[in-house]
PDB file as gemmi writes it, atoms N, CA and C in Angstrom:
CRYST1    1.000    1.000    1.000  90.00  90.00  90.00 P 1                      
ATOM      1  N   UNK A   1      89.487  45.810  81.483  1.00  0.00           N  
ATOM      2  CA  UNK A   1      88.289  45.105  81.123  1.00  0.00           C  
ATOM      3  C   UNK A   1      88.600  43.664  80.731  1.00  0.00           C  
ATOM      4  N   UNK A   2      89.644  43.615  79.992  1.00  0.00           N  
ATOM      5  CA  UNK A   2      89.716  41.715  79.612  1.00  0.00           C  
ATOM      6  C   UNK A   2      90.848  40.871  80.631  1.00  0.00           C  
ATOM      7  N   UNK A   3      91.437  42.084  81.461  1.00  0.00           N  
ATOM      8  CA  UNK A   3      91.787  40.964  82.632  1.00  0.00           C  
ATOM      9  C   UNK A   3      90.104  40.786  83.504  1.00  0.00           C  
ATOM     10  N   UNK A   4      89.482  41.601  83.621  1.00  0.00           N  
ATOM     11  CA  UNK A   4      88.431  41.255  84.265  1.00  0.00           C  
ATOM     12  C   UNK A   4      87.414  39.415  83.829  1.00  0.00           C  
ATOM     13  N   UNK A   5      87.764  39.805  82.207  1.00  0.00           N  
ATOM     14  CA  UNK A   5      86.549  38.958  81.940  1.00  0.00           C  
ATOM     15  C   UNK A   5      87.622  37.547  81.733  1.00  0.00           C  
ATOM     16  N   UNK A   6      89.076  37.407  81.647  1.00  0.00           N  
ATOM     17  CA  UNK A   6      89.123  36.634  81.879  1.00  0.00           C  
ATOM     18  C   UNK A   6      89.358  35.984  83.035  1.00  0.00           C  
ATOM     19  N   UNK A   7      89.830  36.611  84.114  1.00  0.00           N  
ATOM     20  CA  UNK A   7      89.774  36.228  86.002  1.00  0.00           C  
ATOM     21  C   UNK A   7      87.986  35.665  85.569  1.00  0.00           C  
ATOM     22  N   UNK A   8      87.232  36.274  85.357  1.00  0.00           N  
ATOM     23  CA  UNK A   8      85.215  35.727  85.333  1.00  0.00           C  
ATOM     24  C   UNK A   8      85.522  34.398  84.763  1.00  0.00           C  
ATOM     25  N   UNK A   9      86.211  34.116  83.499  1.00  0.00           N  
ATOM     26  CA  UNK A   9      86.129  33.136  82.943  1.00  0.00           C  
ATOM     27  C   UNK A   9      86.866  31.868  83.861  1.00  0.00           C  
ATOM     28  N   UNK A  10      88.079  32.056  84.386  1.00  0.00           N  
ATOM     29  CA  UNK A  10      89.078  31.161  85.269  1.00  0.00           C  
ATOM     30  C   UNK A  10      88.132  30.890  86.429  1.00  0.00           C  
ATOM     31  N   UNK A  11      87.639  31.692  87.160  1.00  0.00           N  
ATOM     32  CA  UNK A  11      86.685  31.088  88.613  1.00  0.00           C  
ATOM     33  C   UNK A  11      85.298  30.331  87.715  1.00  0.00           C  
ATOM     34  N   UNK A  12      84.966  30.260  86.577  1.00  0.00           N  
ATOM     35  CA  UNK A  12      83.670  29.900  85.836  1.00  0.00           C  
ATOM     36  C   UNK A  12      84.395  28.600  85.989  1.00  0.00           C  
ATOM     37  N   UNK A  13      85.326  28.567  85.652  1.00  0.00           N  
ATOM     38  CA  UNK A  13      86.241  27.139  84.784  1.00  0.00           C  
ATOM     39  C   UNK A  13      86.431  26.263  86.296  1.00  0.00           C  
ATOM     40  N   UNK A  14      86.544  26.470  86.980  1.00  0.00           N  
ATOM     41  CA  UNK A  14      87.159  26.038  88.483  1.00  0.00           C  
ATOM     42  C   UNK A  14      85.759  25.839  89.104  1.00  0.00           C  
ATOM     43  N   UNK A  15      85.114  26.405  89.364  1.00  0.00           N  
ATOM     44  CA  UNK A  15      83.913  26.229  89.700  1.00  0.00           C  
ATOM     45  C   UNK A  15      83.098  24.998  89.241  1.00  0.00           C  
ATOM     46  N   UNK A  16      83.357  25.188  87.847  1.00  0.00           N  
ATOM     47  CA  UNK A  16      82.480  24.059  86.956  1.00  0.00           C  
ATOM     48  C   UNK A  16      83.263  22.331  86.858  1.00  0.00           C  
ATOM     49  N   UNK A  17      84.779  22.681  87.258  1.00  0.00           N  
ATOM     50  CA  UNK A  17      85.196  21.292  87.343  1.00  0.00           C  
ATOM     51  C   UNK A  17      85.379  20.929  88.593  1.00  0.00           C  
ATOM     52  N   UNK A  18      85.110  21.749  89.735  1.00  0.00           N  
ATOM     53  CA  UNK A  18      84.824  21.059  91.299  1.00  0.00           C  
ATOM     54  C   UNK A  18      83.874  20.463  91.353  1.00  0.00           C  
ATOM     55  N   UNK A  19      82.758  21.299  90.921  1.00  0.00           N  
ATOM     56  CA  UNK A  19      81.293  20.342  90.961  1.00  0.00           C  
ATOM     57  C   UNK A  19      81.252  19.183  89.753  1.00  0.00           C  
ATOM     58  N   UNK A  20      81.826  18.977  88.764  1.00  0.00           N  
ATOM     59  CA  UNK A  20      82.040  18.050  87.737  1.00  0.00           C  
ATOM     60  C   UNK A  20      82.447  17.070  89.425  1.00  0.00           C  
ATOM     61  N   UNK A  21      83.829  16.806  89.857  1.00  0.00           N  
ATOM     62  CA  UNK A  21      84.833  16.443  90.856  1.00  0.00           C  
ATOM     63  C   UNK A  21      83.633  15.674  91.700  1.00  0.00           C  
ATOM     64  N   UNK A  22      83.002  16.846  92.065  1.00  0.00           N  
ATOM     65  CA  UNK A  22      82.102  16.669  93.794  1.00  0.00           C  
ATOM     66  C   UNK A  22      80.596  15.805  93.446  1.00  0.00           C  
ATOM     67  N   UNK A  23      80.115  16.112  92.042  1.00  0.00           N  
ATOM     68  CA  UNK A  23      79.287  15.239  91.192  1.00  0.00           C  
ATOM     69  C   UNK A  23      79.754  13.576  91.061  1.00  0.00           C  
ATOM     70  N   UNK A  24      80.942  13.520  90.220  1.00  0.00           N  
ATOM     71  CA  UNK A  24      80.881  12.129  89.942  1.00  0.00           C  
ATOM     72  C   UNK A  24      81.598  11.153  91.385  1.00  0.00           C  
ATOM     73  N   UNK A  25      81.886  11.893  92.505  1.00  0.00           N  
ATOM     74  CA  UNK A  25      82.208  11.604  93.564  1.00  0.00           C  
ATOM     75  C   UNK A  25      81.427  11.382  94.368  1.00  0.00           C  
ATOM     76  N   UNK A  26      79.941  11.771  94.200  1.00  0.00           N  
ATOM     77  CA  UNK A  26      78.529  11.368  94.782  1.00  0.00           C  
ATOM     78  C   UNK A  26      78.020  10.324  93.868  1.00  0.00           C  
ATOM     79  N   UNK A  27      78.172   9.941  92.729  1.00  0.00           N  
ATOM     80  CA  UNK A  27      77.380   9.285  91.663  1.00  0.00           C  
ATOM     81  C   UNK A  27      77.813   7.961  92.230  1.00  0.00           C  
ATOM     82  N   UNK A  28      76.801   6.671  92.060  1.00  0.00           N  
ATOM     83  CA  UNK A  28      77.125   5.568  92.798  1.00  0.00           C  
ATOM     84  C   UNK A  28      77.653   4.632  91.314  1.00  0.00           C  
ATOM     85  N   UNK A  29      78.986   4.011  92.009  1.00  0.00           N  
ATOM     86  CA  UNK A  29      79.883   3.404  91.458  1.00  0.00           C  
ATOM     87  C   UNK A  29      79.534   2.222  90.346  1.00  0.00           C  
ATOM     88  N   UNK A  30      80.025   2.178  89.486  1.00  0.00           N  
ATOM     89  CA  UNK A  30      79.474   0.883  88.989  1.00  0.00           C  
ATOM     90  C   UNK A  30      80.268  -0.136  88.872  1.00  0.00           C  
ATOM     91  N   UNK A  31      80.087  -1.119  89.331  1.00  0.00           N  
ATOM     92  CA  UNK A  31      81.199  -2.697  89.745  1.00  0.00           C  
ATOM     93  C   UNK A  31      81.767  -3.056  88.127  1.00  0.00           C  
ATOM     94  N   UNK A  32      82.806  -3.151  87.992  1.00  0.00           N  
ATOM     95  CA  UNK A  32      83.753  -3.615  86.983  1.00  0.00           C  
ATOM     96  C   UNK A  32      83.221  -5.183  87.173  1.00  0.00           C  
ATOM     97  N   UNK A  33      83.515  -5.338  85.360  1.00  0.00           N  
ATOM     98  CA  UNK A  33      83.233  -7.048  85.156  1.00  0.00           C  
ATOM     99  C   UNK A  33      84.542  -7.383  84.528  1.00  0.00           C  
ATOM    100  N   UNK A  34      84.793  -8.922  84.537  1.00  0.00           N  
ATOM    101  CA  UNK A  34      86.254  -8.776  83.807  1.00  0.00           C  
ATOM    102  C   UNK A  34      85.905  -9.132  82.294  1.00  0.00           C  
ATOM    103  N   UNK A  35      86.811  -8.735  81.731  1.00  0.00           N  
ATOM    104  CA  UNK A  35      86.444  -8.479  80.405  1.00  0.00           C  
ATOM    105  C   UNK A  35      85.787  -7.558  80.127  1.00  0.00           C  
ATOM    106  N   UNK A  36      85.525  -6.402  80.776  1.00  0.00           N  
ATOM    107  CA  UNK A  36      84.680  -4.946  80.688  1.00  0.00           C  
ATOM    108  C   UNK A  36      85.434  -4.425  79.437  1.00  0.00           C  
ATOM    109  N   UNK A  37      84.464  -4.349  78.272  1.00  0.00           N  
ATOM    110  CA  UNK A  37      85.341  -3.073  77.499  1.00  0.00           C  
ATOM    111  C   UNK A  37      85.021  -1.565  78.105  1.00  0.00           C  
ATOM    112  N   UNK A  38      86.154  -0.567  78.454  1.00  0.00           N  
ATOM    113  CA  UNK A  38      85.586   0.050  78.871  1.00  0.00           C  
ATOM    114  C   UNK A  38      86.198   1.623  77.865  1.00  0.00           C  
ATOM    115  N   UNK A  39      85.239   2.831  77.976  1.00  0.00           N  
ATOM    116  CA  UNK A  39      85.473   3.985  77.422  1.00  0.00           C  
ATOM    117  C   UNK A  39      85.686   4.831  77.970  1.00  0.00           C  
ATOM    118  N   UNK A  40      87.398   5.381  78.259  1.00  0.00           N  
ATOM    119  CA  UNK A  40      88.018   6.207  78.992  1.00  0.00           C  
ATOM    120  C   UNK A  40      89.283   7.239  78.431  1.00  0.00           C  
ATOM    121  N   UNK A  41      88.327   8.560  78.196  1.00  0.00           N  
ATOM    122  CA  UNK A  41      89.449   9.270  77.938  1.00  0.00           C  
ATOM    123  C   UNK A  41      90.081   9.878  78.502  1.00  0.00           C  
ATOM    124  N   UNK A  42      90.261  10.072  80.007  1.00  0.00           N  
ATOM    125  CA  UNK A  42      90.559  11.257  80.924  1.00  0.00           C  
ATOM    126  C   UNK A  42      90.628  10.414  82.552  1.00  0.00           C  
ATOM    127  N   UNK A  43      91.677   9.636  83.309  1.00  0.00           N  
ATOM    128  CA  UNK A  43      91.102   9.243  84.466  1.00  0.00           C  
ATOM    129  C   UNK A  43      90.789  10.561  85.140  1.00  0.00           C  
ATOM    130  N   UNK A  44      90.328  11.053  86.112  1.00  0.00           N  
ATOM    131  CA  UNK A  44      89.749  12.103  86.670  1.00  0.00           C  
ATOM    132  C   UNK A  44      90.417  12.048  87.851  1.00  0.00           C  
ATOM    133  N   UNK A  45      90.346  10.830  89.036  1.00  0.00           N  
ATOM    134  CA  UNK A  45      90.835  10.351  89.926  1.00  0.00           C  
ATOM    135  C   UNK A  45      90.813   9.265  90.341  1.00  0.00           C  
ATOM    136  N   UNK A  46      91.458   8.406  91.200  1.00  0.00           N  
ATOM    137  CA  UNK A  46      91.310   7.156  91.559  1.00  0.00           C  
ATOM    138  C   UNK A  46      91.006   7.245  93.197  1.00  0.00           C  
ATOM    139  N   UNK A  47      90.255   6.363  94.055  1.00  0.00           N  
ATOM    140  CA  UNK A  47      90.335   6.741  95.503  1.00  0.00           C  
ATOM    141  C   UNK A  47      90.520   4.861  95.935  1.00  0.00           C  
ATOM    142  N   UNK A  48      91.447   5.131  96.697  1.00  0.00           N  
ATOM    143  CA  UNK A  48      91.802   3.523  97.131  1.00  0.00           C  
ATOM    144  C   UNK A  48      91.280   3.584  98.876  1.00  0.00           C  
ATOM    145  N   UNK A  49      90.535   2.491  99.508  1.00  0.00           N  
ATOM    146  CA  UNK A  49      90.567   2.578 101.050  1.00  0.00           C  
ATOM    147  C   UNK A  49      92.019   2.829 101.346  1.00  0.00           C  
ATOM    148  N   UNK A  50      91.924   3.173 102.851  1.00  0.00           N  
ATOM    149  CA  UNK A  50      93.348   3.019 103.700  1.00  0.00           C  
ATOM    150  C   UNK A  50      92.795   2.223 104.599  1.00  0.00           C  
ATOM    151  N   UNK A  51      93.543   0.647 104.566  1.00  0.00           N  
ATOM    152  CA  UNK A  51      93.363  -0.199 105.891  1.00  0.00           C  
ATOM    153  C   UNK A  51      94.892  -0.477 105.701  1.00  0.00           C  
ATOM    154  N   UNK A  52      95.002  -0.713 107.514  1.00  0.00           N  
ATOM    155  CA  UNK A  52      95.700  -1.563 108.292  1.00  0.00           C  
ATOM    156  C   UNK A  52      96.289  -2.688 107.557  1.00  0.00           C  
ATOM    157  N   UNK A  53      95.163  -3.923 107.514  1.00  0.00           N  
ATOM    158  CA  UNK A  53      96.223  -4.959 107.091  1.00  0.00           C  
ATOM    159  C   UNK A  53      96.194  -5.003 105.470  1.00  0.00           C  
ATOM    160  N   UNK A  54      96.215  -6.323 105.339  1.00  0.00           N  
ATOM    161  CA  UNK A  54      96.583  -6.752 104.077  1.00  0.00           C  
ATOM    162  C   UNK A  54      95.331  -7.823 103.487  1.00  0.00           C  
ATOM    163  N   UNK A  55      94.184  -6.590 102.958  1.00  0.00           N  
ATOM    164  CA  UNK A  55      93.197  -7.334 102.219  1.00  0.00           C  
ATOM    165  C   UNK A  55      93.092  -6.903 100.771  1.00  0.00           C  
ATOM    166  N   UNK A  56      91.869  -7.218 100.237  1.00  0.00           N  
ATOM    167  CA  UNK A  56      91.316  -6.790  98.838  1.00  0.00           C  
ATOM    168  C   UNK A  56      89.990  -5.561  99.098  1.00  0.00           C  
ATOM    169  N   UNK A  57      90.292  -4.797  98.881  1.00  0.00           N  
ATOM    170  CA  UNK A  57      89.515  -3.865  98.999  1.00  0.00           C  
ATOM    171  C   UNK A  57      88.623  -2.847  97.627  1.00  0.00           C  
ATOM    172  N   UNK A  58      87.748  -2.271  97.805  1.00  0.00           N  
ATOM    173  CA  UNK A  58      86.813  -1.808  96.448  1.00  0.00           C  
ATOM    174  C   UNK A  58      87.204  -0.366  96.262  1.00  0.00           C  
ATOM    175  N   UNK A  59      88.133  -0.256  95.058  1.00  0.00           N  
ATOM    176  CA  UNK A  59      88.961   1.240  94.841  1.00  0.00           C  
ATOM    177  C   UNK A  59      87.860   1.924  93.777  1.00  0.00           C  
ATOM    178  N   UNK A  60      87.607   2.838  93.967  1.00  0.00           N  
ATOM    179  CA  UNK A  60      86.930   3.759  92.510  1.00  0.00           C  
ATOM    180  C   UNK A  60      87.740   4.660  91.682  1.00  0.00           C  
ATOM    181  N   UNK A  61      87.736   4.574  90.510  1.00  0.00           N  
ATOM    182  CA  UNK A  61      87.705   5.219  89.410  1.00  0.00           C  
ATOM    183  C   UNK A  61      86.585   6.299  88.679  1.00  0.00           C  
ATOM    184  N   UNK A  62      86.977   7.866  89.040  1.00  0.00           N  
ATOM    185  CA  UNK A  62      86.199   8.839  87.852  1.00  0.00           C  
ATOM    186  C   UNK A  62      86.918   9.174  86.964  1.00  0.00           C  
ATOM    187  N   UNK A  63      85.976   8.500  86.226  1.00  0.00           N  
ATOM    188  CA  UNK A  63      86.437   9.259  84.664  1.00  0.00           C  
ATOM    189  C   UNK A  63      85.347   9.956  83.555  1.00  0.00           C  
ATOM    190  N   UNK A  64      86.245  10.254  82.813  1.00  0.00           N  
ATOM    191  CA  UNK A  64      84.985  11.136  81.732  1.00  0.00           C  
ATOM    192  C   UNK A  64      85.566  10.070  80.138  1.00  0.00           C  
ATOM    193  N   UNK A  65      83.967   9.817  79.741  1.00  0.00           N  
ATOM    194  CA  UNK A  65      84.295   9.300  78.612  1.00  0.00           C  
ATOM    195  C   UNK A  65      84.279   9.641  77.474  1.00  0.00           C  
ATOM    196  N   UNK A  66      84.570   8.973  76.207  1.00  0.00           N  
ATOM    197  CA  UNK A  66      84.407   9.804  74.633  1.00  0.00           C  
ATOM    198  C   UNK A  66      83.037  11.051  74.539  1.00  0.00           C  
ATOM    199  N   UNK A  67      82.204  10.450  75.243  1.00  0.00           N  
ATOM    200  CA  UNK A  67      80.618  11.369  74.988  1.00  0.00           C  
ATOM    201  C   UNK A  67      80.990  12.565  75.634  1.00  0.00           C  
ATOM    202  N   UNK A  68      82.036  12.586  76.558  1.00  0.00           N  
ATOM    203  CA  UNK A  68      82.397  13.905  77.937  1.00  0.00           C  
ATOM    204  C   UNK A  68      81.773  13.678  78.881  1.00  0.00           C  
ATOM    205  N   UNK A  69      81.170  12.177  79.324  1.00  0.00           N  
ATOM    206  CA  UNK A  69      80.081  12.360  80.732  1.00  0.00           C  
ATOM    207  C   UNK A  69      81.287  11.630  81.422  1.00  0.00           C  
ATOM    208  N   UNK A  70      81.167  11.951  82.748  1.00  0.00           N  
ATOM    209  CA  UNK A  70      81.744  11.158  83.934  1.00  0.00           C  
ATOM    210  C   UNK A  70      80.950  10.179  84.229  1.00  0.00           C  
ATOM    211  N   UNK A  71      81.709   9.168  84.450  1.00  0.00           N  
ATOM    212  CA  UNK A  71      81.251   8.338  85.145  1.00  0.00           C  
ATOM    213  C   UNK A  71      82.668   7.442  85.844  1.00  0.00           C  
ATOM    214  N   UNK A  72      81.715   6.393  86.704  1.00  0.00           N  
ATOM    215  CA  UNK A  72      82.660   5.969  88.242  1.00  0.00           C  
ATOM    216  C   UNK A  72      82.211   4.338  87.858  1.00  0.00           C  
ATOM    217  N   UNK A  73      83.694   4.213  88.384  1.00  0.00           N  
ATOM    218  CA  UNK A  73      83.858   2.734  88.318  1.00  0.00           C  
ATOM    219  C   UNK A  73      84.700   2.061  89.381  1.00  0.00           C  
ATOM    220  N   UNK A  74      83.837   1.206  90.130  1.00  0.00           N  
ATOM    221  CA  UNK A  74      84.325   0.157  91.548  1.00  0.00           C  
ATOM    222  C   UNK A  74      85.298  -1.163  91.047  1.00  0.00           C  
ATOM    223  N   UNK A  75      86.023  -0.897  91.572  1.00  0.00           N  
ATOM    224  CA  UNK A  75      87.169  -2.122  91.289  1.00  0.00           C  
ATOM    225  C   UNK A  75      87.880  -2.943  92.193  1.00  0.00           C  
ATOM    226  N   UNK A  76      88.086  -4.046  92.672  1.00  0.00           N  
ATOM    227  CA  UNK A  76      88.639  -4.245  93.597  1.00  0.00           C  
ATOM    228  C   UNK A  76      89.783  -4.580  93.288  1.00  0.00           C  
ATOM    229  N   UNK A  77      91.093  -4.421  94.382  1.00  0.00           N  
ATOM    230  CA  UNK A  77      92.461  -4.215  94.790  1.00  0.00           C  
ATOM    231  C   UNK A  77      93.131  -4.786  95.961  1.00  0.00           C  
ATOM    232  N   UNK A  78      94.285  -5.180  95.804  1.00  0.00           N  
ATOM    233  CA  UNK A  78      95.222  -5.427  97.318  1.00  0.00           C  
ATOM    234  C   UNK A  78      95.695  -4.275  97.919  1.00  0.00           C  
ATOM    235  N   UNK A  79      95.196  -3.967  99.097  1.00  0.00           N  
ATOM    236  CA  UNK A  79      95.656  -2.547 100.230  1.00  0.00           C  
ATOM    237  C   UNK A  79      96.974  -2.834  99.900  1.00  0.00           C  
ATOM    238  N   UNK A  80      97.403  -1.323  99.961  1.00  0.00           N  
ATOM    239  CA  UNK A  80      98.532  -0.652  99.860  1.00  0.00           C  
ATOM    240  C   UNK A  80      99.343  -0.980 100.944  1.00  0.00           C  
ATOM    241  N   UNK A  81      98.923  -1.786 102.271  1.00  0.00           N  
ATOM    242  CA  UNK A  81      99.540  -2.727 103.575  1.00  0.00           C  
ATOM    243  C   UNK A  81      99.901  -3.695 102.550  1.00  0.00           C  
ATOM    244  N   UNK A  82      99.390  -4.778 101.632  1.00  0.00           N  
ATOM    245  CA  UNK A  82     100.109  -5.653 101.034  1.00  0.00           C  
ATOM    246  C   UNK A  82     101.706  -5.166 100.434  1.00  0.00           C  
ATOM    247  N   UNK A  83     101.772  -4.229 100.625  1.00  0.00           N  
ATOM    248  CA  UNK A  83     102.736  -3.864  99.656  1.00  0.00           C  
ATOM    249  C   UNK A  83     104.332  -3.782 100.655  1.00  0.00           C  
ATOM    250  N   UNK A  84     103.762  -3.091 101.637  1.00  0.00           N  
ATOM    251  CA  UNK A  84     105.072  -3.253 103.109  1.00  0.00           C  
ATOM    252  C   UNK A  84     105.145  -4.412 103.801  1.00  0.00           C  
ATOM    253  N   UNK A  85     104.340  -5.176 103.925  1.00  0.00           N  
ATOM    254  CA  UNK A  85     104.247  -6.547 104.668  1.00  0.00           C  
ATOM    255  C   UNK A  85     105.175  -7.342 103.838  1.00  0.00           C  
ATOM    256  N   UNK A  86     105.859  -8.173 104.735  1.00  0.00           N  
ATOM    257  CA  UNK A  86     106.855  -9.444 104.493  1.00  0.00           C  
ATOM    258  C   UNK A  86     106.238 -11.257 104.389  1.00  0.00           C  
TER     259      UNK A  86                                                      
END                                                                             
């Protein structure tokens, strides 16, 4: 019986942080300012484009903050091509 209810509890737990995942991964980004103070306890994930050459491109950040809400933040970056190029 309590391997049962905790296997119930582990797929509850997994379940609830994919869609947390698949949620703030639909939620539209909000553009970083400089000098942003910002409130981050947890990065969640980062997603960078993949290009070819060597530009500045708009990377996002999910995270969850002090309150526990996720939220997403647009940042821009030098492609990961800047980094092999001579």
């Amino acid at each position: 019986m309590k391997t049962r209810t905790l296997f119930a509890t582990a797929l509850t737990a997994i379940a609830l942080s994919a869609s947390l995942t698949t949620l703030a991964h639909s939620a539209e980004a909000t553009p970083y300012r400089y000098g942003q103070n910002l409130d981050i306890v947890k990065v969640i994930s980062i997603d960078v484009p993949n290009t070819p050459q060597c530009e500045v491109v708009t990377a996002t950040m999910t995270y969850r903050n002090s309150a526990g809400d996720v939220e997403v933040l647009g940042y821009e970056q030098l492609s990961s091509a800047c980094t092999s190029q001579s």
